[in-house]
N, C-alpha and C positions, 0 to 999 in steps of 0.2 A: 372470630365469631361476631365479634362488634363492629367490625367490618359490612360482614354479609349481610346482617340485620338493616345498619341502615340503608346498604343498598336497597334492599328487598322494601324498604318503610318508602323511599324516594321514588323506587317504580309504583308504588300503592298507591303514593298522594298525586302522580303522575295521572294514571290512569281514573283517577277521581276528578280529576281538572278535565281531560278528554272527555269521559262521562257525562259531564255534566255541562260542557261545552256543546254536546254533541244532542243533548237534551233540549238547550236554548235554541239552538239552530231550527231543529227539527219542530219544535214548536210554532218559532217565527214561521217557518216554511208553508206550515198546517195550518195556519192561524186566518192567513190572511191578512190583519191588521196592519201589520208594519210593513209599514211604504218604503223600508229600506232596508230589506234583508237581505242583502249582497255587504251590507253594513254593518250588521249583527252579526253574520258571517266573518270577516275582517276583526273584528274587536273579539270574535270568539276564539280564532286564532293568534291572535298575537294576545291572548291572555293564555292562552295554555303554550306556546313555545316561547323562546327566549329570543325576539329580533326585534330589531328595529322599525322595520318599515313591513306593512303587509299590502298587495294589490290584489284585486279582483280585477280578472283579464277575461273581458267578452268578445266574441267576433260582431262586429257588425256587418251591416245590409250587405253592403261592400264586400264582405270577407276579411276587412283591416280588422286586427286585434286594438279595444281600444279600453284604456283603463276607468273600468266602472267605477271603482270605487278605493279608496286608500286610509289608512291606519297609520298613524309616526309620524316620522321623521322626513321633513321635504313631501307631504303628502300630498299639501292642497298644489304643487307645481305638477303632479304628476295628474289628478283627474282630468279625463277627459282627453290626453295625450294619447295619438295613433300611431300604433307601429303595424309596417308590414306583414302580413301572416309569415312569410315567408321564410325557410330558413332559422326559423325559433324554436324552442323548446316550445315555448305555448302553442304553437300551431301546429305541430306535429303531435302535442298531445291533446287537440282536439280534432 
């Protein structure tokens, strides 16, 4: 039973992080104000999952996927870096 409990307490405090991640977002989104909400996006995710590195992947003019923005570890190497659309999971899932 003490088992089940704290499962059920960890998915609760779980979806209270999501919640409220998803509140930030949605605000910046709405707002207007914040010139970097591909940003707040990034720090909103990698505060409710458990990783190291987050990227925000745009397609440009071009069609090349290229990295808007990044969160962690090795982050500032990665902005701005273009990859191929081709043959990626990112490009296929947009």
């Amino acid at each position: 039973m003490a088992l089940e409990n704290a499962r059920l307490f960890d998915e609760s405090r779980r979806r209270q992080r999501w919640s409220a991640a998803l509140a930030e977002v949605t605000s910046a989104l709405l707002s207007g104000g914040s010139d970097d909400v591909l940003g707040v996006v990034a720090d909103r995710v990698a505060s409710v999952i458990d990783v190291d590195l987050v990227c925000v992947v745009v397609a440009d003019a071009d069609g090349e996927l290229v990295v808007s923005t990044a969160r962690g570890e090795g982050s500032a190497e990665l902005i701005g870096r273009h990859y191929p659309r081709e043959s990626t999971l990112v490009g296929v899932a947009l």
